[in-house]
Backbone bond lengths (Angstrom), bond angles and torsions (degrees), N, CA, C in turn:
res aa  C-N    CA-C-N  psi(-1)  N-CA   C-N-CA  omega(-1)  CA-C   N-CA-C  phi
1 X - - - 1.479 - - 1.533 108.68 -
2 X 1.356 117.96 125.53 1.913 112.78 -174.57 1.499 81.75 -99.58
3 X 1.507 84.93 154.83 1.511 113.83 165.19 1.530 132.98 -27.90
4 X 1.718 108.38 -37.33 1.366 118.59 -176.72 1.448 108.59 -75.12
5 X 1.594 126.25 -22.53 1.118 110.46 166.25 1.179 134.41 -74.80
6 X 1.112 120.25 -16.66 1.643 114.86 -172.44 1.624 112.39 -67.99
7 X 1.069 116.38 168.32 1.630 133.94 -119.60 2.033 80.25 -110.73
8 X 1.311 109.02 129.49 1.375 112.97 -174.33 1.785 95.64 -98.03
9 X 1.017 110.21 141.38 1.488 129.12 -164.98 1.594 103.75 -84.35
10 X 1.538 118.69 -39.11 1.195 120.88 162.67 1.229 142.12 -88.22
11 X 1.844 110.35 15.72 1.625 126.48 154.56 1.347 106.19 -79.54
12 X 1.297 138.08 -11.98 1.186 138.10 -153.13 1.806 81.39 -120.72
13 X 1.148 130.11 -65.99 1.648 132.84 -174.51 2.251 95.87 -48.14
14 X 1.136 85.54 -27.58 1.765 89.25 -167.92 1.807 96.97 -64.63
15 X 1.367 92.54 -66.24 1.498 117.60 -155.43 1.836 94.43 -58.27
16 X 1.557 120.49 -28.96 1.530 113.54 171.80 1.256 110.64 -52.49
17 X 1.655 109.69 -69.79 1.284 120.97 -174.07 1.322 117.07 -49.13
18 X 1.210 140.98 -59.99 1.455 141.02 167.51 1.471 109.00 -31.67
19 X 0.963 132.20 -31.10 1.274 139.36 -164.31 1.581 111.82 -86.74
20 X 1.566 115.67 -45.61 1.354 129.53 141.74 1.423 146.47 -64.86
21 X 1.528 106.17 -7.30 1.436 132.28 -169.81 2.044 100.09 -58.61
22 X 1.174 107.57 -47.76 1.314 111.60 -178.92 1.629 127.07 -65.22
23 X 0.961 103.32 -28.48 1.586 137.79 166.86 1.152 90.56 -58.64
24 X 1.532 115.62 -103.60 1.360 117.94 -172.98 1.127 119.15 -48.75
25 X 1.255 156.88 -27.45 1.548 132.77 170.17 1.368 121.72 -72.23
26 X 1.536 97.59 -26.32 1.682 107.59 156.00 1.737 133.51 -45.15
27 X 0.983 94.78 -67.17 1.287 133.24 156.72 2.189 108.58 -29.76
28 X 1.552 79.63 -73.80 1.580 95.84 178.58 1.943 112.58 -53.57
29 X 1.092 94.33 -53.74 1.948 117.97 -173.59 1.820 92.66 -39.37
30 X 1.476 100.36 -52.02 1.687 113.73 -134.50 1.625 91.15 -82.96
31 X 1.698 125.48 -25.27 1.378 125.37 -165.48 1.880 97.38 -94.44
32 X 1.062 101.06 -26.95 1.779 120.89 -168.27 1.780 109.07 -82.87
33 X 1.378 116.69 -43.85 1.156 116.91 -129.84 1.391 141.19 -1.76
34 X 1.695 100.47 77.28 1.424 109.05 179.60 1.431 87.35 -163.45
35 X 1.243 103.88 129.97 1.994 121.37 173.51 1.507 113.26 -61.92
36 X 1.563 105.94 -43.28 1.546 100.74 179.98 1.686 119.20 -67.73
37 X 1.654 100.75 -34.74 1.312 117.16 -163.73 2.238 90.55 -56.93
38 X 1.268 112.53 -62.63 1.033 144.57 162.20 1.520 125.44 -2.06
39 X 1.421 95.08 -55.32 1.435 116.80 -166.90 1.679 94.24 -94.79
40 X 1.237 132.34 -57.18 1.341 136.47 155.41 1.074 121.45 -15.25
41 X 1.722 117.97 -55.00 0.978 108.31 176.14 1.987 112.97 -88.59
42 X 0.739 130.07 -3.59 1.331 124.55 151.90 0.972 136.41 -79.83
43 X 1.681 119.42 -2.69 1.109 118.91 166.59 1.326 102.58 -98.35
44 X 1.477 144.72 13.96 1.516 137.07 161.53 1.486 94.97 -109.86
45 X 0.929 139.59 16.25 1.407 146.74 -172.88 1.675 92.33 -108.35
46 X 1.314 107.30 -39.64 1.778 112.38 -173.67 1.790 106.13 -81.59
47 X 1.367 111.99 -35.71 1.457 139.81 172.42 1.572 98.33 -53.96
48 X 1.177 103.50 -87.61 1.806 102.49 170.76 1.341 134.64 -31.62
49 X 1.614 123.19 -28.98 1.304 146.00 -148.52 1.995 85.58 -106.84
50 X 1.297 116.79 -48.50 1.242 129.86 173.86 1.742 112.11 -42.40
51 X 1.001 119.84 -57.14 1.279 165.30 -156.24 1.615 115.83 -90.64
52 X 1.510 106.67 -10.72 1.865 96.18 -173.45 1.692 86.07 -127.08
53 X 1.335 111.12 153.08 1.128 144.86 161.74 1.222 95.48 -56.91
54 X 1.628 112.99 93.75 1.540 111.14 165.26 1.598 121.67 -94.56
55 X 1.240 116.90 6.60 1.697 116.71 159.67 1.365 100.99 -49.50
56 X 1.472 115.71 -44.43 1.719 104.42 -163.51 1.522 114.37 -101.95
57 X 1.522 110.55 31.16 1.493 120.68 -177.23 1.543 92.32 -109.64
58 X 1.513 124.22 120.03 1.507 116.18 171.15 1.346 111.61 -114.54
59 X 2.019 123.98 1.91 1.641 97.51 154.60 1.812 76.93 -134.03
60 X 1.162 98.65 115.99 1.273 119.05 145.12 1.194 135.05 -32.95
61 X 1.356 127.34 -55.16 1.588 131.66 161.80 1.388 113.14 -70.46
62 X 1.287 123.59 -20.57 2.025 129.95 -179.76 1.382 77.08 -64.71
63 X 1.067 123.78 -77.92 2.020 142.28 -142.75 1.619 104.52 -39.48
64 X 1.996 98.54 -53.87 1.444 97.95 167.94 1.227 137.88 -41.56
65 X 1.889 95.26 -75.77 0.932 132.26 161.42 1.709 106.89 -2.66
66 X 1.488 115.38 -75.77 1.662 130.78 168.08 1.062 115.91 -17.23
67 X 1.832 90.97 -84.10 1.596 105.52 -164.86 1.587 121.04 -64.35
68 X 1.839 105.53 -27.95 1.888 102.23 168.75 1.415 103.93 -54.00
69 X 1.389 130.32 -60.99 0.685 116.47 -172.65 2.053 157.71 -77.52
70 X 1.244 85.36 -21.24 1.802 116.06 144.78 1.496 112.32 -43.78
71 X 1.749 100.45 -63.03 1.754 91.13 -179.96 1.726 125.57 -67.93
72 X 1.740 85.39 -29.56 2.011 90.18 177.24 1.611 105.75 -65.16
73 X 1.278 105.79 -29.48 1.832 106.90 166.16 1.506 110.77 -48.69
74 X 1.118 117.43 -54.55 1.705 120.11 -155.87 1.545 103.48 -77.05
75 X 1.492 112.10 -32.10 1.439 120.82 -174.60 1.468 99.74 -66.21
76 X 1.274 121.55 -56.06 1.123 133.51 -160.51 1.950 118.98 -69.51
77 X 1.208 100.37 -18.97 1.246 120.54 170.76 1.460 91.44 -99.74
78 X 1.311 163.30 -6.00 1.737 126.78 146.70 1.570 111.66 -107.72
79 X 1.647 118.87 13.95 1.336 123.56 168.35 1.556 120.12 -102.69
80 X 2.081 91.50 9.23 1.758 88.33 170.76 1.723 94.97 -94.65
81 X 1.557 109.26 -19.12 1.688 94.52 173.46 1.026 135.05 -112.83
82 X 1.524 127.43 37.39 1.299 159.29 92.74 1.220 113.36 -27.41
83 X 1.369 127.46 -81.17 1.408 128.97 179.14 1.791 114.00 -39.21
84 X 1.432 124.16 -36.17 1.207 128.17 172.49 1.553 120.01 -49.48
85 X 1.761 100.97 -33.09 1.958 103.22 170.13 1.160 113.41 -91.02
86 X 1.332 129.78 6.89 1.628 125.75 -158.17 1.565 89.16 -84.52
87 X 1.784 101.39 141.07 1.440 109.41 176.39 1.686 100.21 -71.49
88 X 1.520 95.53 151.00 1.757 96.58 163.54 1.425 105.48 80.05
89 X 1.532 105.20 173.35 1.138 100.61 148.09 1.692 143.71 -63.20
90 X 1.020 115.29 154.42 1.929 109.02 179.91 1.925 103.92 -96.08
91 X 1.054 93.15 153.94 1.956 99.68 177.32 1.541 105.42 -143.16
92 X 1.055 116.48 120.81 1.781 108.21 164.00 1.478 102.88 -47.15
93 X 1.822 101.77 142.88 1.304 125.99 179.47 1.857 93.63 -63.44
94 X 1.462 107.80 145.78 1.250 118.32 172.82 1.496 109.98 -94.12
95 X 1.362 106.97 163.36 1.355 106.94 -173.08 1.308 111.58 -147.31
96 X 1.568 129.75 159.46 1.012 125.69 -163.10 1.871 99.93 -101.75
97 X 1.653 115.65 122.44 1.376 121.62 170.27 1.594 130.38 -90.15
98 X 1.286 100.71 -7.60 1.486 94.62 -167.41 1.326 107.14 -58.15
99 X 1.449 143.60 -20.26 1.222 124.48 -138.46 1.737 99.87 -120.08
100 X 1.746 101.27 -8.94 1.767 126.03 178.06 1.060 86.04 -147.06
101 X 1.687 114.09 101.74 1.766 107.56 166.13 1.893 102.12 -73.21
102 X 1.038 111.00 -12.24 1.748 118.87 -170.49 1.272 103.25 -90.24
103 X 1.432 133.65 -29.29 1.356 124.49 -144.34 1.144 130.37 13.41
104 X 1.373 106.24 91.09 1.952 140.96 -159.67 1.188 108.77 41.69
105 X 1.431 119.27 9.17 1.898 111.83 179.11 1.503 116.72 -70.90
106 X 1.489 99.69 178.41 1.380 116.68 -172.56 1.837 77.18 -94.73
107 X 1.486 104.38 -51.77 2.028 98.30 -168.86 1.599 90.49 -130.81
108 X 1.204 105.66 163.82 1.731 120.77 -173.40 1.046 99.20 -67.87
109 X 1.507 137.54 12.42 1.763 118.84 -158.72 1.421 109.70 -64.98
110 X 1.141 106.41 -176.12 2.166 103.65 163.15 1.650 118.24 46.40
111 X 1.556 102.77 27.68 1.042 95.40 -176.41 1.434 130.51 -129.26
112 X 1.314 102.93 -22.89 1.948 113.57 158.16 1.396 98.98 -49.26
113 X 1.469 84.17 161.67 1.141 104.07 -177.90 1.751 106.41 -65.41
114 X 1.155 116.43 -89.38 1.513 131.41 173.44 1.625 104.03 -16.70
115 X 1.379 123.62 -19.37 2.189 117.13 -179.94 1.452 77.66 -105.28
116 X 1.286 167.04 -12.68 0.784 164.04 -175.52 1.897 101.35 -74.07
117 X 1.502 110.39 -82.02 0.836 105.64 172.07 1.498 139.96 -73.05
118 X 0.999 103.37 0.12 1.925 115.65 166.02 1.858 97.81 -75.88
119 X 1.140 102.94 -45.30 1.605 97.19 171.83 1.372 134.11 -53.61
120 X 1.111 102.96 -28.40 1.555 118.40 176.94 1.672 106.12 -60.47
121 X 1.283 106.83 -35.52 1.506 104.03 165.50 1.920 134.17 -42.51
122 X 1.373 66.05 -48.21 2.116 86.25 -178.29 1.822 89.78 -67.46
123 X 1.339 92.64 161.10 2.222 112.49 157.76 1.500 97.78 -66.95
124 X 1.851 96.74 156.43 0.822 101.74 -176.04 1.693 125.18 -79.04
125 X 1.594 100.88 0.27 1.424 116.50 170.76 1.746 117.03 -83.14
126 X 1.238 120.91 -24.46 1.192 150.59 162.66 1.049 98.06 -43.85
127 X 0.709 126.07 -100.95 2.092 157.91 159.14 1.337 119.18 -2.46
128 X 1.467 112.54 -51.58 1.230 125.98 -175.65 1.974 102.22 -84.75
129 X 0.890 107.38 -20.03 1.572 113.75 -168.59 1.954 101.75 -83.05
130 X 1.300 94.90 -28.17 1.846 111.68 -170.20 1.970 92.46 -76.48
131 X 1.649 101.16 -52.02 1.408 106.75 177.74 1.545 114.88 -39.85
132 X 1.150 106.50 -73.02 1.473 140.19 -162.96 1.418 93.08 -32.19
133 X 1.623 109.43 -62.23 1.805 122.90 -155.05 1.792 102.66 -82.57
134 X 1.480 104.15 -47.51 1.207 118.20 -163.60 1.589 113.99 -78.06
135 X 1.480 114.33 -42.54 1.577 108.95 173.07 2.004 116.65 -80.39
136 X 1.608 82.10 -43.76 1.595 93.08 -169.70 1.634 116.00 -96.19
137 X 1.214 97.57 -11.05 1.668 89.98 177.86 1.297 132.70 96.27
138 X 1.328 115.72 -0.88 1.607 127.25 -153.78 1.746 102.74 -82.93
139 X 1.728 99.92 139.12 1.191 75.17 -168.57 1.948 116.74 -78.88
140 X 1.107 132.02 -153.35 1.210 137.84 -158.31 1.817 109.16 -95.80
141 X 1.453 116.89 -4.82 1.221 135.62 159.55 1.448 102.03 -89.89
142 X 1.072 144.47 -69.57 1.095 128.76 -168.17 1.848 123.54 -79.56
143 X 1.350 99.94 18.71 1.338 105.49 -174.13 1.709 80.51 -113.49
144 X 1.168 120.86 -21.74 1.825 113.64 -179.57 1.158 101.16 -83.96
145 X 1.243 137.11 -25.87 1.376 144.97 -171.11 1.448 108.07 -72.51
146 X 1.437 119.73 -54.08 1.527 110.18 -176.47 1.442 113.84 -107.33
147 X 1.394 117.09 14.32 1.149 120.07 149.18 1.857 133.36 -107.89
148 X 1.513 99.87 22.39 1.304 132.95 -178.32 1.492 111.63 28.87
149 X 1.547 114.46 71.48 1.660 145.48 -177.58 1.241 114.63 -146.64
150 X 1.797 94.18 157.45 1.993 78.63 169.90 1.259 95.50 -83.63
151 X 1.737 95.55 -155.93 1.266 112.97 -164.73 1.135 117.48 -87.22
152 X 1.396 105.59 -37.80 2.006 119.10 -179.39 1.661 82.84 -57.85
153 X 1.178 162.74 -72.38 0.831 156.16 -111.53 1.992 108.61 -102.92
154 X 1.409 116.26 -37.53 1.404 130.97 154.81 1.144 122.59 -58.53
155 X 1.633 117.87 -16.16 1.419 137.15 167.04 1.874 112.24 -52.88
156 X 1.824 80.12 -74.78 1.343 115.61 -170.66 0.803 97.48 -49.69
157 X 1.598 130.76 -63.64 1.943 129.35 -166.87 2.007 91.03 -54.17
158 X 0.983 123.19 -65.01 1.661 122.77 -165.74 1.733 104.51 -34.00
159 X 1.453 93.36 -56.68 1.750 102.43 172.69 1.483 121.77 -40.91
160 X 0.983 91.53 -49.03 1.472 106.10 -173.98 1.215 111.93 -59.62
161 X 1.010 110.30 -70.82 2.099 115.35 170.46 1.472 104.63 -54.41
162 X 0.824 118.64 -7.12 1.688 96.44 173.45 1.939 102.82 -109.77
163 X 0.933 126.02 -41.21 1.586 113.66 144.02 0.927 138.50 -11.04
164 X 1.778 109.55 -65.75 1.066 119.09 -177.23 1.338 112.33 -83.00
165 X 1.358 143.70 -9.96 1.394 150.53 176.64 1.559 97.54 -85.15
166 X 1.449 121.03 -47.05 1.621 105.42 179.47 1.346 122.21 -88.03
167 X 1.381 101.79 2.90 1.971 96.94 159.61 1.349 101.08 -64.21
168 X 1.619 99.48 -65.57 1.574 95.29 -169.75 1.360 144.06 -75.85
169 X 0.880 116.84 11.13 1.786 135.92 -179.94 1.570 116.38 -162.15
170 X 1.527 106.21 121.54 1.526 126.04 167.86 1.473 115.34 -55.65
171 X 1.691 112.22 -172.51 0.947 113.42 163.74 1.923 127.46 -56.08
172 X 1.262 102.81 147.87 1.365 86.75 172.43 1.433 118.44 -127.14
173 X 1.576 134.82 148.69 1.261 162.01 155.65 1.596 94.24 11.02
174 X 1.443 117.70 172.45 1.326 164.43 155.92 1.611 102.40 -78.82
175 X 1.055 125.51 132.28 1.897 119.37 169.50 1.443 98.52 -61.01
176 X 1.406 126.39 -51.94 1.415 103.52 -172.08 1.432 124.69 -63.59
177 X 1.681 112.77 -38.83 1.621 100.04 154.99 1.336 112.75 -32.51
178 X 1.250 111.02 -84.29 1.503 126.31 -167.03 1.563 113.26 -5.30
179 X 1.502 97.37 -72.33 1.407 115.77 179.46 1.303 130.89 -46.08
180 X 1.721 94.36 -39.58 1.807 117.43 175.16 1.118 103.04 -70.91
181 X 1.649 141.88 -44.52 1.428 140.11 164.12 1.873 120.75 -63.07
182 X 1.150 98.88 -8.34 1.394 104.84 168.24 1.644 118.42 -93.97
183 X 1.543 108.40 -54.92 1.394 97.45 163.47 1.397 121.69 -32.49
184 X 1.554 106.21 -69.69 1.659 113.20 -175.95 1.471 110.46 -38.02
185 X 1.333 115.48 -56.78 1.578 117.50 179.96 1.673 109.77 -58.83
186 X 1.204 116.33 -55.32 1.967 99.60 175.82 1.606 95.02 -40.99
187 X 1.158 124.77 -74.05 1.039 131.89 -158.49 1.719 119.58 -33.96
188 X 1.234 122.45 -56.56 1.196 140.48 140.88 1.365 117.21 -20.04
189 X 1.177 127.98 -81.45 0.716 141.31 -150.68 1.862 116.83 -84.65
190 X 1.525 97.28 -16.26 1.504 101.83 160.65 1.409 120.88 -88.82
191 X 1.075 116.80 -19.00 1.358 141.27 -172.41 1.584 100.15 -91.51
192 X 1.076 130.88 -40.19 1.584 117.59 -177.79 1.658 95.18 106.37
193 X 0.762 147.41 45.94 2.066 128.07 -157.01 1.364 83.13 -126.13
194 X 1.525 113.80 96.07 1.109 141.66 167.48 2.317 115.60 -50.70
195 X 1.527 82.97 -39.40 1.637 79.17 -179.63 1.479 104.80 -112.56
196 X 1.432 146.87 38.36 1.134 157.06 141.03 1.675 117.56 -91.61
197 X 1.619 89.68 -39.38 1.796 76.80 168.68 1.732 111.03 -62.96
198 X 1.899 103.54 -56.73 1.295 97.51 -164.82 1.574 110.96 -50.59
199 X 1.624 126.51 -42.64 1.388 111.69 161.02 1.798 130.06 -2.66
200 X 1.514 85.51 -80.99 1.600 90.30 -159.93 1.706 118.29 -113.28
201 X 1.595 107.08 30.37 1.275 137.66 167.04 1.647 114.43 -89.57
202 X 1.275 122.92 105.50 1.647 110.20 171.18 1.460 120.05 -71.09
203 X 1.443 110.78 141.14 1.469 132.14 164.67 1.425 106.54 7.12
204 X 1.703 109.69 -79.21 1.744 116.28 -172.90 1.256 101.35 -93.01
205 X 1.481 141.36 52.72 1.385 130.66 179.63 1.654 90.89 -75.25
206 X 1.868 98.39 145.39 1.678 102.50 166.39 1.860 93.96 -130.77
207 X 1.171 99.80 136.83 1.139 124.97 -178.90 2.094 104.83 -109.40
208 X 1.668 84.70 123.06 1.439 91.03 -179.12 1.475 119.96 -127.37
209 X 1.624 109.94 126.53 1.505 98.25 173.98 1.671 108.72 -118.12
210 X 1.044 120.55 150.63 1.406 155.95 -150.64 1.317 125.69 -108.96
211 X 1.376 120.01 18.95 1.823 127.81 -158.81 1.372 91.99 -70.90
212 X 1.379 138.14 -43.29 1.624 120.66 -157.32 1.629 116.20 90.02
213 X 1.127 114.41 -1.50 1.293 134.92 -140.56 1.634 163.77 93.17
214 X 1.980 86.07 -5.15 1.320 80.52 160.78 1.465 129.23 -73.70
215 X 1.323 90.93 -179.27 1.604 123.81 -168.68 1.656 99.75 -66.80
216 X 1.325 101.20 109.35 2.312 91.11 170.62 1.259 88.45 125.76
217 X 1.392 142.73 -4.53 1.876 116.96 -148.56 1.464 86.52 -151.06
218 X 1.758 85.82 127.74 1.384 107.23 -150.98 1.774 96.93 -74.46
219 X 1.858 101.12 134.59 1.586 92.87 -171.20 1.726 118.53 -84.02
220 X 1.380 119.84 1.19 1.242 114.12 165.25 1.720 97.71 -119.20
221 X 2.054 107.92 169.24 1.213 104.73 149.70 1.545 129.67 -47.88
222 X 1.318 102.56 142.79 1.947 98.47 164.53 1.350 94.00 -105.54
223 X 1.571 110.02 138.82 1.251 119.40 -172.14 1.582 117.59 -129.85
224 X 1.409 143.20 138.84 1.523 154.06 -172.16 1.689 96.34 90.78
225 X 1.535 94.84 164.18 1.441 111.67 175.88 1.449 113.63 -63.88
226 X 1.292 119.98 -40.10 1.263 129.47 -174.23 1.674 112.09 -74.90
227 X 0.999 119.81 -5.56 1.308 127.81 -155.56 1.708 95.71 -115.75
228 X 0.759 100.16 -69.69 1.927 126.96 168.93 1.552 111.10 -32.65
229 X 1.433 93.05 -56.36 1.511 102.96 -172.55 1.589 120.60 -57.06
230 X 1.455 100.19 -51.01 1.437 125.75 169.83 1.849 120.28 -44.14
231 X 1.435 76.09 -61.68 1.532 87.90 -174.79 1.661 118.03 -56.09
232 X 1.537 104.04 -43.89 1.852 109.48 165.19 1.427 99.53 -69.04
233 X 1.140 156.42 7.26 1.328 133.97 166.79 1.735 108.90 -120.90
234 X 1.176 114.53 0.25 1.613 128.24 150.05 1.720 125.45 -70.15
235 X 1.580 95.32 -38.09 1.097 96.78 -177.80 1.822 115.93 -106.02
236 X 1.596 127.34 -9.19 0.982 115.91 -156.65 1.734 93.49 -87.89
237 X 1.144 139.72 2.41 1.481 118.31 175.56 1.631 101.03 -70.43
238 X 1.638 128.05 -60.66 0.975 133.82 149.18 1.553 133.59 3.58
239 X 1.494 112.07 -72.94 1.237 141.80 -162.86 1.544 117.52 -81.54
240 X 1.313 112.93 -51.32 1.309 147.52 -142.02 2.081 91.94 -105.70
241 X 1.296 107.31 -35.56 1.943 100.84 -174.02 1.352 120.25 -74.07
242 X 1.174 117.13 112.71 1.230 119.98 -162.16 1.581 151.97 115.37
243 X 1.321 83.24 -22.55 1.274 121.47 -158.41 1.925 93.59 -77.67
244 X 1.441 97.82 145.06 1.668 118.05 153.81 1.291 104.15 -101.62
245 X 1.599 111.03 168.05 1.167 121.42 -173.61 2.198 98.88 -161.74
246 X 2.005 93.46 110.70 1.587 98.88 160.44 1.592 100.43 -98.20
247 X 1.488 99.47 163.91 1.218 120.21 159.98 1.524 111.55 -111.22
248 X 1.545 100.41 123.82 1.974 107.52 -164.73 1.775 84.32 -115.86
249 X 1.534 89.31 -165.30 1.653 110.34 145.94 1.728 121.41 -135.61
250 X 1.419 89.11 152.12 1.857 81.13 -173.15 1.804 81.37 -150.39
251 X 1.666 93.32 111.83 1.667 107.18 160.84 1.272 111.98 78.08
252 X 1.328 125.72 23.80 1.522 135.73 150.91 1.484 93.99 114.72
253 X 1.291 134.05 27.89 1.365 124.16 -163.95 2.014 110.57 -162.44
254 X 0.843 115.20 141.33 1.605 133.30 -168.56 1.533 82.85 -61.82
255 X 1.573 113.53 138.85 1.322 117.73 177.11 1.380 92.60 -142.77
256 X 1.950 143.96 -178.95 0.877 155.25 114.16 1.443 122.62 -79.11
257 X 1.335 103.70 132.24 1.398 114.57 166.17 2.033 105.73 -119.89
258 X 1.468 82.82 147.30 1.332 106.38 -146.82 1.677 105.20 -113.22
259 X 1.315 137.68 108.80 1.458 133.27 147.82 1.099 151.68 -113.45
260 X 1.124 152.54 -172.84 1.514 146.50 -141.97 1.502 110.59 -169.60
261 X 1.659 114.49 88.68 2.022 96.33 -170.47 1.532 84.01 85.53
262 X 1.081 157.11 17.76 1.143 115.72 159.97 1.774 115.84 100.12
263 X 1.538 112.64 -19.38 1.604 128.54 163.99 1.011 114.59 -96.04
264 X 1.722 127.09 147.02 0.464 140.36 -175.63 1.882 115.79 -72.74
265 X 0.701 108.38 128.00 1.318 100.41 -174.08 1.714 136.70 -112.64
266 X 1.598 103.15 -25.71 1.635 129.49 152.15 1.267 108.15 -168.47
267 X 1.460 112.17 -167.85 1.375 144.31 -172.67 1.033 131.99 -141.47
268 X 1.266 134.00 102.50 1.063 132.67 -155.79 2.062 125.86 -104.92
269 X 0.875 111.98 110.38 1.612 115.58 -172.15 1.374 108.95 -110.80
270 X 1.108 117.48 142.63 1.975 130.40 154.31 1.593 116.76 -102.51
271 X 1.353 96.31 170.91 1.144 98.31 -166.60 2.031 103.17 -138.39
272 X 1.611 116.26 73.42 1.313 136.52 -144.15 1.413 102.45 -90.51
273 X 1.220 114.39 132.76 1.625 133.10 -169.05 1.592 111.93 -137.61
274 X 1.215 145.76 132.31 1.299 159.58 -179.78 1.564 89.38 -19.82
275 X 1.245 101.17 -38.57 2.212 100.72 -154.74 1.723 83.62 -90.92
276 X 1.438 136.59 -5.26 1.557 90.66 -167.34 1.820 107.05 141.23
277 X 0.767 124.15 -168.71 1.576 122.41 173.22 1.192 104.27 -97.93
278 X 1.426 107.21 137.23 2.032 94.48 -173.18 2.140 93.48 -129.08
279 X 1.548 110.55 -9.48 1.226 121.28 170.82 1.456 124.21 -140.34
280 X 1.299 125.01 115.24 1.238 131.72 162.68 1.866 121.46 -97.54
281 X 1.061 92.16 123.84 1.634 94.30 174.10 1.064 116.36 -135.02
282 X 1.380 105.40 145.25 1.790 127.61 179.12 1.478 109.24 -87.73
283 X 0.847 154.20 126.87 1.498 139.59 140.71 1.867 100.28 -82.29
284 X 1.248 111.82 116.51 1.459 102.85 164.69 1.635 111.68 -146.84
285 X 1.658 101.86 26.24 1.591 115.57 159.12 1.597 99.91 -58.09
286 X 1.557 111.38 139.70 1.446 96.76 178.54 1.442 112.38 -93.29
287 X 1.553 111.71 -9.00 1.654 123.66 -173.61 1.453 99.35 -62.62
288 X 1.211 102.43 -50.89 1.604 129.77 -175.74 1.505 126.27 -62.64
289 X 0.945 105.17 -36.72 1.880 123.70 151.31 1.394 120.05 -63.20
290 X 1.578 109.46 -59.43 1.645 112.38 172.40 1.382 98.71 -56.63
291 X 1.495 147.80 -43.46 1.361 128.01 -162.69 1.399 106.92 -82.92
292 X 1.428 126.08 -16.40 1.494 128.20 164.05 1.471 124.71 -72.01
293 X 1.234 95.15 -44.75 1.710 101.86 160.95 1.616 124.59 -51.00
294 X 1.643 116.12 -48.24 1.206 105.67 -144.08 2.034 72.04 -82.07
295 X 1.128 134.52 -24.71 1.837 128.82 166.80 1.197 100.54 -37.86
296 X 1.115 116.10 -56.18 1.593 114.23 -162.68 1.782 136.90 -57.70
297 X 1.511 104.53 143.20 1.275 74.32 -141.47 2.153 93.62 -119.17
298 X 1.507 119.75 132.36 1.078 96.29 -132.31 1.810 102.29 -105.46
């Protein structure tokens, strides 16, 4: 037997991780909401995995499992004070699902956009504990385990995020509603149709756009129906001329993406409830678009 055959220790360390890779970026996406933030951290998650004495690792996917998520902890606790200078409003990066309607989940939970950003509310220990149980399933020992708590206490955090998600958002839609209330709204809303928005717009709808700083994107929420309504029919002669329009998906749900010349220019998501649209969002960060795009799958 020559030397070149023997059995490389890190095709086998490779072939684990790949195997968990979906998991963890899942995992990572859902505590972060940001793809780049995400992927970063799975690639020191792969760095680390490189790097440990795996004779004394006996479940391989637990080990990951941990450390993705420990580090999406630490990130996530200095990207809430970062997020404090970000111009505008902030939006989790969108992502393209068709190809993982779950993104590595056991169930799609925590994963629109709009539970995404209601989450951002909770800690990032909070958050990650809602993930853990609610997307992936884990039971309530092993969510104390790699978030180094007991259990009554991995409970409580789970509770908590789900509280706080059903204060703030009702039941929601069917995708094909969804979609059918989305058409109508492009529609509207390119058109100027002042009493179709107010129609099928709820009471406290907040409408959010996301530039980062560009030029065009409104730097606070616009908030109420009356307020909302106006403002898309102020701006769509503007906005709206010229424009192409695909229909993608981003985060388990029918989205528009939007261009101008041939660029892409935003993305457009709702956020659909029995009563009506209660969230509109822009993505028109362009960092944030290019990282949705290059997901996208064509």
């Amino acid at each position: 037997m020559h030397a070149g055959s023997r059995p490389d220790p890190l095709d086998g360390a490779t072939k684990e991780f790949l195997a968990a890779r979906p998991q963890l970026f899942g995992i990572a996406y859902r505590v972060l909401g940001s793809a780049v933030e995400a992927e970063d951290v799975v690639q020191d998650t792969w760095v680390r995995w490189q790097n440990t004495d795996r004779t004394k690792v006996k479940e391989p996917a637990a080990f990951l499992t941990t450390v993705v998520t420990r580090l999406a902890i630490n990130l996530a606790q200095s990207a809430r004070v970062r997020r404090e200078s970000y111009v505008g409003p902030w939006l989790p990066d969108p992502v393209d699902t068709t190809e993982d309607p779950q993104l590595g989940a056991e169930r799609a939970e925590a994963l629109e956009l709009a539970v995404l950003l209601l989450l951002e509310k909770l800690n990032p220990v909070e958050r990650t504990a809602y993930v853990l149980r609610e997307a992936f399933d884990y039971p309530y020992g092993r969510i104390a385990e790699i978030l180094e708590t007991t259990e009554a206490n991995a409970r409580q955090l789970v509770s908590r995020g789900r509280k706080h998600l059903a204060a703030e958002r009702t039941a929601r839609v069917t995708r094909v509603a969804h979609r059918r209330l989305l058409k109508v709204f492009l529609s509207a809303a390119r058109t100027g149709d002042l009493s179709v928005l107010e129609d099928i717009l709820t009471a406290d709808v907040v409408s959010y756009s996301d530039g980062g700083g560009t030029r065009g994107a409104s730097r606070i929420p616009v908030r109420g129906r009356t307020h909302v309504s106006r403002y898309l029919v102020a701006f769509a002669p503007r906005f709206w001329a010229g424009t192409e329009i695909r229909w993608v998906e981003a985060n388990g749900l029918p989205a528009v993406l939007i261009s101008s010349g041939g660029k892409p220019v935003g993305l457009l998501s709702l956020d659909v409830s029995e009563a009506g649209i209660d969230r509109v969002m822009w993505m028109l960060n362009p960092a944030k678009l290019a990282s949705y795009l290059a997901s996208l799958r064509d």
